[in-house]
Phi, psi and omega in degrees: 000328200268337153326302182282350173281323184301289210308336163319288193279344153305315180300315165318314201253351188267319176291329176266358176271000194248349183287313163262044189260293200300254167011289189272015157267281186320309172293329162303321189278330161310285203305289185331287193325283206296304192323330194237043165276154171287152171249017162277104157315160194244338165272165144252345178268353165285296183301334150327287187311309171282349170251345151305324158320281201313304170301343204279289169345290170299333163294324167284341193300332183325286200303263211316298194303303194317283169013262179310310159318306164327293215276357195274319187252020149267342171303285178293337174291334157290336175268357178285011171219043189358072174261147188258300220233132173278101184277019180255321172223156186258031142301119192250187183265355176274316169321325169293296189335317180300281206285000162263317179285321175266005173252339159295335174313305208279338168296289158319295200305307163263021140293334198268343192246003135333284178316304171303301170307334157316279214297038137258339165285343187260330143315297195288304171320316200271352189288280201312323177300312177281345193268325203288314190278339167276351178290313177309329174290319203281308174275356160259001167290333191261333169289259190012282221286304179318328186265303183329322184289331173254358206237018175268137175256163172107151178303180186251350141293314196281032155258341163306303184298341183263348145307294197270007152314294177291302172353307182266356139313313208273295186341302208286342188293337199290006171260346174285304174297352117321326159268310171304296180344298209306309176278001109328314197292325179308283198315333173276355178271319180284003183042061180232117211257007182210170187198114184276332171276004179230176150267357193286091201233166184293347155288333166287320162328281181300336166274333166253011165262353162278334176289321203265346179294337185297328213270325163314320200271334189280327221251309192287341177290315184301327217275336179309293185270020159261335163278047165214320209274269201324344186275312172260008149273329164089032169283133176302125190296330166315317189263008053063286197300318177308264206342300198284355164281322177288301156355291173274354133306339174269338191279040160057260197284345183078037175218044153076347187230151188236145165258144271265296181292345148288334172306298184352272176306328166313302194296318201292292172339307186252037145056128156132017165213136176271092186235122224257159196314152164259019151286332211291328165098358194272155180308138174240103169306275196339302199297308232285329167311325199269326193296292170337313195269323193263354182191075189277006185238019181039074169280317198095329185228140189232125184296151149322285178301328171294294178303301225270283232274359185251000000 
């Protein structure tokens, strides 16, 4: 009798160690898995996410050590009836003890690279903070510039002198649009593809700061040859000054340019063309004439400074 109650209770103790063996192996092969995802980010808010895993692992590893103390005093009451082998599992207790012992490691190990990857997100954060604000600084300077450029008052000298004012603004800026390049090319060595504080980027930067140097040289050629057109033609700075009030009434959108049936209406506005409405839709020779002389290659949208020079 008394035989068959130990083997009762040996049988007792072999199910519950294979019961909780299996269990604590399986949270250990989980945990390992998450443990060795990589933590290079993209973000901070991605290494935020990997280091709340991470307490969160650790806040269980308590319940898992309890655990593992369990399979430790079921393990010696099986060996107190001196037995080797569990015929329910081939999990032993040295074997967990190893995979316990190398998943606290593996826990410390990815703490230390945890870290390291905070202060490279924070490195990368303060990179993306310094490129945004000169970039940013940088595009409201050239929108500034851009309306200053179609928005000049004044004889058509002091609008000469205030065009080639700016000319050597934008000239001096190219050191600004050089130090962002520079802190780009760094976010790209550091592989950082996004930036939440700008919409901005150093290729976009450098195509509108080539329009606008272009756009400076071009404002400045018209304005030469409306003082050139009035010294030797006898057109009037008075009548100059209409055109360009009427011009910017029509000009909408504020970019310097008009499309056709608003020039239209704009020529109509300031009297001396028999021009027909331009809702009407019908052929106009006359406009179609004025068009031959101010646009013979049909861009369809006409500048201020081009139409007053021709």
């Amino acid at each position: 009798m008394r035989a068959l109650e130990q083997f009762k209770k040996l049988e007792e103790l072999f199910l519950q160690f294979s019961k909780k063996a299996s269990v604590f192996s399986s949270l250990i092969d989980d945990t390992v898995e998450d443990m060795t995802d990589s933590v290079r980010c993209n973000s901070p808010e991605e290494i935020k996410s990997l280091r709340d895993t991470l307490s969160q692992f650790q806040t269980e590893l308590v319940q898992m050590r309890s655990d593992f103390k369990q399979l430790g005093a079921l393990d010696k009451q099986i060996k107190s009836y001196n037995v080797s082998k569990n015929p329910y599992t081939w999990f032993t207790l040295e074997a967990l003890d190893d995979s316990w012992q190398d998943l606290q490691k593996l826990i410390k190990d990815r703490e230390v690279e945890l870290a390291k990857e905070v202060k490279r997100q924070e490195k990368n954060e303060e990179l993306r903070k310094v490129f945004a604000q000169q970039a940013n600084s940088l595009h409201s300077w050239m929108a500034d510039t851009r309306t200053a450029l179609i928005d000049t008052y004044g004889t058509l000298e002091s609008q000469l002198q205030e065009v080639k004012t700016k000319s050597e603004e934008i000239a001096q800026k190219k050191d600004a649009l050089r130090r962002i390049e520079e802190l780009g090319a760094q976010a790209e060595e550091a592989l950082i593809f996004d930036n939440k504080y700008t919409e901005h980027t150093m290729v976009s930067l450098a195509q509108q700061w080539d329009q606008l140097r272009q756009m400076v040289l071009r404002v400045q050629h018209n304005l030469e040859q409306q003082i050139q057109a009035r010294n030797t033609v006898g057109v009037s700075e008075e009548r100059l000054k209409d055109f360009t009030a009427s011009f910017r009434h029509f000009d909408k959108d504020r970019n310097g340019k008009l499309e056709y049936q608003d020039f239209k209406s704009c020529l109509r506005s300031l009297g001396g063309y028999d021009l027909a409405l331009a809702e009407t839709g019908f052929s106009d020779p006359e406009f179609e004439t004025i068009l031959s002389e101010v646009d013979p290659n049909r861009h369809s949208l006409r500048s201020r400074p081009s139409i007053v020079s021709n």
